[in-house]
C-alpha positions in Angstrom: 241.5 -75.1 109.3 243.0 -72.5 106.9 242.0 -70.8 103.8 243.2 -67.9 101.4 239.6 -66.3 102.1 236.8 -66.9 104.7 233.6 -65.8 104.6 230.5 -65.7 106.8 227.4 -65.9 105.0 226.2 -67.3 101.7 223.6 -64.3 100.8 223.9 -62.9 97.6 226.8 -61.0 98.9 228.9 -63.9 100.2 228.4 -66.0 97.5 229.3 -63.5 94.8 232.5 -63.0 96.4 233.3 -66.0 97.3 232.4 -67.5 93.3 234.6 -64.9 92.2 237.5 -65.1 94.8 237.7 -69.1 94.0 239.6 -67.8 90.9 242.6 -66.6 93.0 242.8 -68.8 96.0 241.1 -71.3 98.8 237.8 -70.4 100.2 235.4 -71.6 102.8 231.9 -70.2 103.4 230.4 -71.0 106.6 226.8 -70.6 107.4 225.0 -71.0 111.0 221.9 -73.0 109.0 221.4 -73.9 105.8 222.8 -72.4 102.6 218.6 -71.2 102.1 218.5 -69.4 105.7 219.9 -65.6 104.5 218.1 -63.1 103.9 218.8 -62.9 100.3 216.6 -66.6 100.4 213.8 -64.5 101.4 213.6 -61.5 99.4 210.3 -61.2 97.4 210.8 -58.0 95.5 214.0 -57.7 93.2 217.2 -56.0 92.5 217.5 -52.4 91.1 218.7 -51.8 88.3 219.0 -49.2 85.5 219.6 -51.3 82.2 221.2 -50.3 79.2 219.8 -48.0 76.5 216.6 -49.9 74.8 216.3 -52.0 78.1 215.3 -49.6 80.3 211.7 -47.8 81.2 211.2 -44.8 78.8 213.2 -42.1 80.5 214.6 -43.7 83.5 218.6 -43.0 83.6 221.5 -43.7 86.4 221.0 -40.2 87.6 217.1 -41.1 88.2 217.9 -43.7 90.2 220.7 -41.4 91.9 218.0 -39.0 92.8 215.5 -41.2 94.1 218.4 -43.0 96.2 219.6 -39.6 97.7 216.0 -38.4 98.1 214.9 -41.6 99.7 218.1 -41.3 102.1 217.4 -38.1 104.1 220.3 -36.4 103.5 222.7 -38.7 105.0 223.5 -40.9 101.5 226.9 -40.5 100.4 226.5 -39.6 96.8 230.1 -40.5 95.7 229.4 -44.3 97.4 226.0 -44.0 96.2 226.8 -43.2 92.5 229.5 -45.6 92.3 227.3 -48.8 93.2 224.4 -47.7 90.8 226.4 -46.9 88.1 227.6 -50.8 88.2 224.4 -52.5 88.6 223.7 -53.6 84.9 227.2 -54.9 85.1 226.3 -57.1 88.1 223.1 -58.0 86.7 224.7 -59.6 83.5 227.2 -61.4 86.1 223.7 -62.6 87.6 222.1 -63.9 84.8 225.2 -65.5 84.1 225.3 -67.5 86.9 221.7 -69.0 85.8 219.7 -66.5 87.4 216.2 -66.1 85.5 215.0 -62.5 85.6 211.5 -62.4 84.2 210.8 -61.9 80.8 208.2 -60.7 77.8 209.1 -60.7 74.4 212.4 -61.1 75.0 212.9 -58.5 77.2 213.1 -57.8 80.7 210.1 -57.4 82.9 210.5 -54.6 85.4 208.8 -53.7 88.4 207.8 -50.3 90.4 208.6 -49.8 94.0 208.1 -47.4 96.5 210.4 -44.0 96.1 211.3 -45.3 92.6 210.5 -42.8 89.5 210.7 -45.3 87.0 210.3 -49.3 86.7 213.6 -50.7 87.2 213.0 -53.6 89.7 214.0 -57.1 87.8 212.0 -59.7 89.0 211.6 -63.3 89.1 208.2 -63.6 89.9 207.8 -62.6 93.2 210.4 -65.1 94.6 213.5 -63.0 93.3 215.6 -64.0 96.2 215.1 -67.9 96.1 216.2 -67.4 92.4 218.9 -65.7 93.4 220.1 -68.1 96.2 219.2 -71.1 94.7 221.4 -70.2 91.2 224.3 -68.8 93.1 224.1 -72.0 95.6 224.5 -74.3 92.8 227.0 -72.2 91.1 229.4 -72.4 94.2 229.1 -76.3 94.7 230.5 -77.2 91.5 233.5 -74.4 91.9 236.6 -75.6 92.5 238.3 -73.9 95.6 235.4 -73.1 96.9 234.2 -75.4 100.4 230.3 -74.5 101.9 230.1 -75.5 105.4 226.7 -75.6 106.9 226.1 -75.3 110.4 229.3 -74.1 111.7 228.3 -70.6 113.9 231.1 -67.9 113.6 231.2 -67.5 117.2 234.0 -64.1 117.8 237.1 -62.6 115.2 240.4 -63.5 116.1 242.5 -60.5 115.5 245.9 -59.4 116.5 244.7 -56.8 119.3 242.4 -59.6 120.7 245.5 -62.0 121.2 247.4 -59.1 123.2 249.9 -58.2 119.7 251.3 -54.5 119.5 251.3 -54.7 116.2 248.7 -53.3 113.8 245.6 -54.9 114.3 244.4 -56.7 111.9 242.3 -60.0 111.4 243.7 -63.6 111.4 240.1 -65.7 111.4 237.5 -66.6 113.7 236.5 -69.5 116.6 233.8 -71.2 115.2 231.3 -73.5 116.8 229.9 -76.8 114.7 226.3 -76.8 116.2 225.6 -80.5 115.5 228.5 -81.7 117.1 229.5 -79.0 119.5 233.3 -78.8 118.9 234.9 -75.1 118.5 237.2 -74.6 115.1 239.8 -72.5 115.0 239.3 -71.6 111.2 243.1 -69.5 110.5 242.6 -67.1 107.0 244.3 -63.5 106.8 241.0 -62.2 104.4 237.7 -62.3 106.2 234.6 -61.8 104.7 231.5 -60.6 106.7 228.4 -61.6 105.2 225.7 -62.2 107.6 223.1 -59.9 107.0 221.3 -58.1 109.3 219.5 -58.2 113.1 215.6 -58.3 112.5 214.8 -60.8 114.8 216.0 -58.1 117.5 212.5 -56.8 117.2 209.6 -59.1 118.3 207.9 -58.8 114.8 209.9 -59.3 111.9 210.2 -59.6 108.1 213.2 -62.0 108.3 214.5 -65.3 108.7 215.2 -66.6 112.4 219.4 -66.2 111.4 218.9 -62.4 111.0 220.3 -62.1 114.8 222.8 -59.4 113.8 226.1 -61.9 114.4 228.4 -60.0 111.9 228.2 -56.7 113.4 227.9 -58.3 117.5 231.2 -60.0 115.8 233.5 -57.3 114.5 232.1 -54.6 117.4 233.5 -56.9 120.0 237.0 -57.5 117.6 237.2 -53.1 117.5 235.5 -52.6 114.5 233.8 -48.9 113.8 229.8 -49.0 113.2 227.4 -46.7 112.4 224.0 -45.7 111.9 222.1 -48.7 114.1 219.5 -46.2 114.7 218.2 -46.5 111.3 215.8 -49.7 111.1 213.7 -50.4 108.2 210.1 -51.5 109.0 208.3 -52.8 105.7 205.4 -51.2 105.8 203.3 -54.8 104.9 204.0 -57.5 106.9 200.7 -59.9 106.7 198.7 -59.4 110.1 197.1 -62.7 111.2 196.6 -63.1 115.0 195.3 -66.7 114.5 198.6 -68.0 112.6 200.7 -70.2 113.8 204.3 -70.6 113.7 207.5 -67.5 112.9 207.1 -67.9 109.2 203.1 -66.9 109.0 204.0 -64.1 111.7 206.3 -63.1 109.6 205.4 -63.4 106.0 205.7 -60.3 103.4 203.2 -58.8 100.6 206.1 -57.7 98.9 206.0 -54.0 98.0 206.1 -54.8 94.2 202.4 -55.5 95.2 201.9 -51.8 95.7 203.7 -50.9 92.5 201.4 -52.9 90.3 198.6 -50.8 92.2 197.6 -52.1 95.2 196.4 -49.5 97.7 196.9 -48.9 101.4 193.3 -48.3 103.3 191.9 -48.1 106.3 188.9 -50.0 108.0 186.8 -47.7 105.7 188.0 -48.1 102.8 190.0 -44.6 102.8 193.3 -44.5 101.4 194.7 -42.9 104.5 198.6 -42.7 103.2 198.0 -39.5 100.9 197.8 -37.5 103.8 201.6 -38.2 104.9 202.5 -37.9 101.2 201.4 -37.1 97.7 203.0 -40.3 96.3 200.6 -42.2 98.7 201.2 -46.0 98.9 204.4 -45.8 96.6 206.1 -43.0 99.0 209.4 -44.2 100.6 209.1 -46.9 103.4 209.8 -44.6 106.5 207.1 -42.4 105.2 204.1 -45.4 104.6 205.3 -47.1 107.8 204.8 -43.8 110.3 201.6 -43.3 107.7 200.0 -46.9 109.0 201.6 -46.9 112.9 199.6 -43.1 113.1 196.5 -44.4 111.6 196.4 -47.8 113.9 197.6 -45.5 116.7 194.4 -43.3 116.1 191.5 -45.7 115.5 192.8 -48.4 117.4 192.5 -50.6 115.3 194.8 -53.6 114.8 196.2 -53.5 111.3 195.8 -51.8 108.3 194.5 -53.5 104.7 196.4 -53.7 101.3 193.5 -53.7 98.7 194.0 -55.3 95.0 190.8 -56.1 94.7 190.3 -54.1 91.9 192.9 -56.0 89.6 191.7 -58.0 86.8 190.7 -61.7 87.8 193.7 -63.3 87.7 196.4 -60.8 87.9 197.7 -61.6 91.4 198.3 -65.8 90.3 199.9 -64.9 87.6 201.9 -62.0 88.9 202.6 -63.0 92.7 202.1 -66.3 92.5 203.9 -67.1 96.0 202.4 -64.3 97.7 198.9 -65.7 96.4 199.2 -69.1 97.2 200.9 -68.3 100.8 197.6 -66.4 101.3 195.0 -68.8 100.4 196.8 -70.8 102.7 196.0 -68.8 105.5 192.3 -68.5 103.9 192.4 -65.3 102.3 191.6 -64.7 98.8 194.0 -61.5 98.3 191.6 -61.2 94.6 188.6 -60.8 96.8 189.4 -59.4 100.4 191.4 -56.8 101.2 194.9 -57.9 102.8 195.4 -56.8 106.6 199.1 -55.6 107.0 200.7 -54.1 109.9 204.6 -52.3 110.0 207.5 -55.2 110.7 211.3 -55.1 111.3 212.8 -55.6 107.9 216.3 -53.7 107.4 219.0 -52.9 109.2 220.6 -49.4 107.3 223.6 -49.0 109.2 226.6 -51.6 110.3 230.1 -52.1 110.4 231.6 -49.1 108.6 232.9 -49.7 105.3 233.9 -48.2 102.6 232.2 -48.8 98.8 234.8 -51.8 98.7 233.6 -53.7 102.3 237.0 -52.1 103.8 236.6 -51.9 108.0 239.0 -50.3 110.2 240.5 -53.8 110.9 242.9 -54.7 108.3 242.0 -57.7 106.4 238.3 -57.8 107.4 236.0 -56.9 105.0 232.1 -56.7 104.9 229.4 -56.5 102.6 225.6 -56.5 101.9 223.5 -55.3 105.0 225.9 -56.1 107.5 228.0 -53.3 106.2 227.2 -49.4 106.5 228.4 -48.0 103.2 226.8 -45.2 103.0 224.3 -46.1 99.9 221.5 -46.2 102.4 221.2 -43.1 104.7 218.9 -42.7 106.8 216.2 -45.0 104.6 216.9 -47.6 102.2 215.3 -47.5 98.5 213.1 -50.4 98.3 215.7 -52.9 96.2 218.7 -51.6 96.6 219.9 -54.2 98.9 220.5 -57.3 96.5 222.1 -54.4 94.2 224.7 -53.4 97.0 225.7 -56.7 97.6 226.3 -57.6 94.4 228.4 -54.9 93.4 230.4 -54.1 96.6 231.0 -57.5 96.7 233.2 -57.9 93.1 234.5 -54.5 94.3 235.7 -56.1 97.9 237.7 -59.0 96.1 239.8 -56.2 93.3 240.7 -54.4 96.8 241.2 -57.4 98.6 243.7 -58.5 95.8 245.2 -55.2 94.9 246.5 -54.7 98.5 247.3 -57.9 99.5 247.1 -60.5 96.6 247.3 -63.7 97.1 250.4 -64.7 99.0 250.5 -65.1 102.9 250.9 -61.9 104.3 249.7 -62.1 108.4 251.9 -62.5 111.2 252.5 -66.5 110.7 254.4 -67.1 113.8 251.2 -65.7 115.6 250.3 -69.1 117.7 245.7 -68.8 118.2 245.0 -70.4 121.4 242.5 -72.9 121.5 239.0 -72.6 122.8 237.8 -72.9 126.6 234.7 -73.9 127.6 233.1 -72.2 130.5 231.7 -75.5 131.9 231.6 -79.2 130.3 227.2 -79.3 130.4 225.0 -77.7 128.1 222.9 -75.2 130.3 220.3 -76.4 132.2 218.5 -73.4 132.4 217.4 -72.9 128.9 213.9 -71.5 130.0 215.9 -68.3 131.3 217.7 -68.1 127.7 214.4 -68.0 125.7 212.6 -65.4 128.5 215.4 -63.1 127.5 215.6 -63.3 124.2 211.7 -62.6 124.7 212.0 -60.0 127.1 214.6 -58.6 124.7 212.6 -58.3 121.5 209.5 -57.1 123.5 211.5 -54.3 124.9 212.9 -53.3 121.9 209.4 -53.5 119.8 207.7 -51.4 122.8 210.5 -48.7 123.0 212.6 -48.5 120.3 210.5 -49.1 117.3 208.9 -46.7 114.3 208.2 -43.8 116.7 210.5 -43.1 119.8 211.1 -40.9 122.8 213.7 -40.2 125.1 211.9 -41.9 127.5 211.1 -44.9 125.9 215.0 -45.1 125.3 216.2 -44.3 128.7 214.2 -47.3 129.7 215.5 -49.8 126.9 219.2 -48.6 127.9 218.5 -49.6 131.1 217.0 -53.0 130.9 219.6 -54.1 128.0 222.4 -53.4 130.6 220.5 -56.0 132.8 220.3 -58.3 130.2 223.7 -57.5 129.2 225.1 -59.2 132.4 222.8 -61.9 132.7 223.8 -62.8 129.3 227.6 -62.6 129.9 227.2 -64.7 132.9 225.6 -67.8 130.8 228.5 -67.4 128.1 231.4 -67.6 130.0 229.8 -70.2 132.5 227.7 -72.9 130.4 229.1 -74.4 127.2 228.5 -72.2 124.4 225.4 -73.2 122.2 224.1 -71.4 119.2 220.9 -70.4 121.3 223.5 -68.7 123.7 225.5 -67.4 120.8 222.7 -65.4 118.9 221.6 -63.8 122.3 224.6 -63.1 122.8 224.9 -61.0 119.7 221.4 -59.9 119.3 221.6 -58.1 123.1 224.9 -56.3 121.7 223.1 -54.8 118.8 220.3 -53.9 120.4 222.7 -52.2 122.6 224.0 -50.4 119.6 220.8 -49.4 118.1 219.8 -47.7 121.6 223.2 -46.0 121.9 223.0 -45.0 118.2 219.4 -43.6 118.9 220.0 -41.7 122.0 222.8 -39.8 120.0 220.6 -38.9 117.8 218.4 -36.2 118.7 216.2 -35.3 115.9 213.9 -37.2 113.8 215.2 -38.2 110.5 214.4 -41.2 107.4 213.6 -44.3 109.7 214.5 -42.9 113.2 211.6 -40.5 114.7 211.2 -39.0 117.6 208.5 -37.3 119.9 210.9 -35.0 121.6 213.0 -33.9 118.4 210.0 -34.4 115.6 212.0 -32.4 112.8 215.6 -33.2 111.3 218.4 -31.1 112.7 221.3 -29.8 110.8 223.5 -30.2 113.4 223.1 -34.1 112.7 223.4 -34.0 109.5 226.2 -36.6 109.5 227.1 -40.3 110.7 226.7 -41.5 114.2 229.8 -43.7 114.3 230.7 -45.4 117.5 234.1 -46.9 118.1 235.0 -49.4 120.7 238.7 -48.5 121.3 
């Protein structure tokens, strides 16, 4: 199958370019699930944005929200990327609401939220079920465009690029092998643009924030095609993931009082009722995420208890129904009244910071492949992402990826067409028959990373993951190139690779800095001020 542009994912990232690129040529968006299984589905929060003039919260200004990026980022931000991406937010908000998107609203005007290492409100909202807003407008927005083709469940299984196919030539990307997972048949899908879009690798980690597609495929993907990526050492955990021991099934596990709770108020506190998090910082239960995180892993770590508690108790009657109505609902559920008891909360795997090295327009070091939202390490994050910045990034780098896409290359065929893609080989003709020893390592897997390479680390800790994952490694790559590929195989496949790069990234990096701390090196380092890039070739 061919198309002008290809893209992987339907977040808010892949979508928005893919809407957009519609205009200019064919386009084909293919998603592992459903077009509701990103990331972007699940966000609670919002997008950041500073608004224009008479819009905005009294005194809040782009260069507010530049500081709290940079300060929020350790030091490793790139202020030029980092500018450039906040300084077209309001532009990709109207584009938003454009596309049917309902931001909250009083009076006519927009309704913005505080989160945590934010100055000033600036978080637009739509209720606290942004995301599904999001997905659900941009969804229906792509159906009805012409050009534009959504393929559920086809799996992206590896890039084809020219250095993959033996050429001399410049490397550069010609599309991807492709795996229908409800009929089993591999697609060679041929397109000399490719869009990564896939989000991020939570489900790496044995508790998690995400969605069970967050398995890390687009960076596993363009690592293997020779793609440069960075920063894997930097994983966000949301400070308040709801803690439940007695809940059943991934999505009560994994369920999120979104941190717009703790801007309206709410407070972080101990068994005793003491707000423990003023101790790390001054700005307490609104300080950046790295900060409240190692605040409630040191506090469980010293009373031993099992979670933390998120206390809105002292709200008006009312105020969380009206104001989180998901999160309120989702909790009575579980048989808490968050109006009457406390929440309990405990730290989860939520973002992945670094990625496939871009630049502010999705550019890799492969020609023709691009990626964008949290796949991609632009350099906006640093060593800690600002709580809603993520829906923001995508957005704009992805209008930014299409001008450079079409500036260099327009629209006109311009790969190596004689170039004849092989077709795909099966290892064997069965499905495996060993599933049992798939699901113990991707078990064993998430356990290992969970134990040893989670908030706080140690040298130790990650001499032992680097070991383990080079078992798994092998036993892995034994059951792909023997069984018949399956998308179970596939995402272990992928998830064992980035796992692989957040160790490597992590060993590198010997000081403690934004999300990655460590016992041995517990202070930052000038001597690592900087990216740690690793390249294949």
């Amino acid at each position: 199958m061919t198309c002008d542009f290809l893209v992987i994912g339907a977040g808010i990232a892949g979508l928005s370019f893919a809407i957009r690129a519609a205009a200019h040529g064919s386009v084909i968006v293919l998603m592992k699930g459903t077009a509701y299984d990103s990331n972007t589905a699940w966000a609670q929060g919002g997008i950041a944005s500073v608004l224009p003039e008479g819009l905005r919260d009294e005194g809040d200004s782009v260069e507010l929200h530049i500081a709290d990026t940079l300060d929020a980022g350790a030091g490793l931000c790139n202020e030029e990327v980092v500018r450039t991406i906040i300084t077209e937010g309001a532009a990709t908000i109207d584009d938003l609401v454009g596309h049917g998107v309902n931001f909250d609203r009083e009076n006519g005007h927009y309704q913005l939220g505080k989160e945590g290492g934010h100055s000033k409100r600036r978080i637009l909202h739509a209720r606290d079920t942004t995301g599904r807003e999001i997905a659900e407008s941009l969804v229906e927005v792509a159906r009805r465009t012409p050009n534009l083709t959504l393929l559920e469940h086809h799996f992206a299984i590896d890039l084809i690029t020219t250095g993959k196919l033996g050429m001399v030539t410049e490397d550069r990307v010609l599309g991807a092998y492709v795996l229908e997972t409800k009929t089993g048949e591999v697609k060679i899908f041929r397109s000399d643009r490719v869009m990564l879009a896939t989000g991020g690798c939570g489900k790496v980690y044995l508790y998690t924030t995400n969605p069970d597609s967050s398995t890390g495929d687009g960076v596993a993907m363009a690592w293997r095609a020779g793609a440069n990526v960075a920063n894997m050492e930097f994983i966000q955990f949301h400070p308040t993931c709801f803690y439940n021991p007695a809940a059943v099934g991934a999505e009560a596990r994994s369920f999120l009082v979104s941190e717009a709770v703790r801007g309206e108020g709410a407070i972080l506190i101990n068994s005793r009722g003491e707000d423990f998090t003023k101790k790390a910082d001054p700005r307490g239960s609104l300080a950046p995420r790295d900060i409240v995180a190692r605040a409630i892993d040191r506090e469980i770590k010293r009373t031993g208890a099992p979670c933390v508690y998120l206390d809105v108790t002292h709200k008006p009657p009312g105020f969380m129904r009206e104001r989180f109505p998901f999160i309120h609902e989702k909790l009575l559920a579980f048989g808490l009244d968050c109006e009457k008891q406390p929440i309990p909360v405990v730290p989860a795997a939520h973002y992945q910071c670094g990625g496939v090295v871009t630049d502010v327009n999705g550019k890799t070091s492969i020609r023709g492949l691009y990626a964008v939202g949290e796949v991609a390490c632009t350099g906006l994050h640093g060593a800690n992402r600002l709580a809603s910045n993520s829906l923001l990034e995508g957005n704009v780098t992805a209008r930014r990826a299409l001008e450079d896409i079409l500036h260099h290359y327009g629209v006109e065929k311009n790969g190596p067409e004689f170039v004849d893609i092989p077709g795909w080989h099966h290892g064997d003709v069965a499905v495996p028959d060993e599933l049992v020893v798939i699901y113990h390592n991707w078990d064993e897997l998430r356990r290992l990373m969970w134990d040893y390479v989670s908030i706080v680390r140690t040298d130790n800790r990650l001499r032992r993951a680097a070991t383990r994952l080079r078992n798994l490694k092998k036993e892995v790559r034994e059951f792909y190139w023997g069984h018949r590929v399956t998308a179970d195989i596939l995402e272990l496949r992928n998830l064992v690779a980035v796992a692989s790069l957040v160790v490597d990234c992590a060993i590198r990096r010997r000081e403690s800095r934004g999300l990655h701390h460590t016992l041995d090196y517990p202070g930052p380092d000038e001597r690592f001020l900087g990216d740690t890039v690793l390249r294949r070739f």
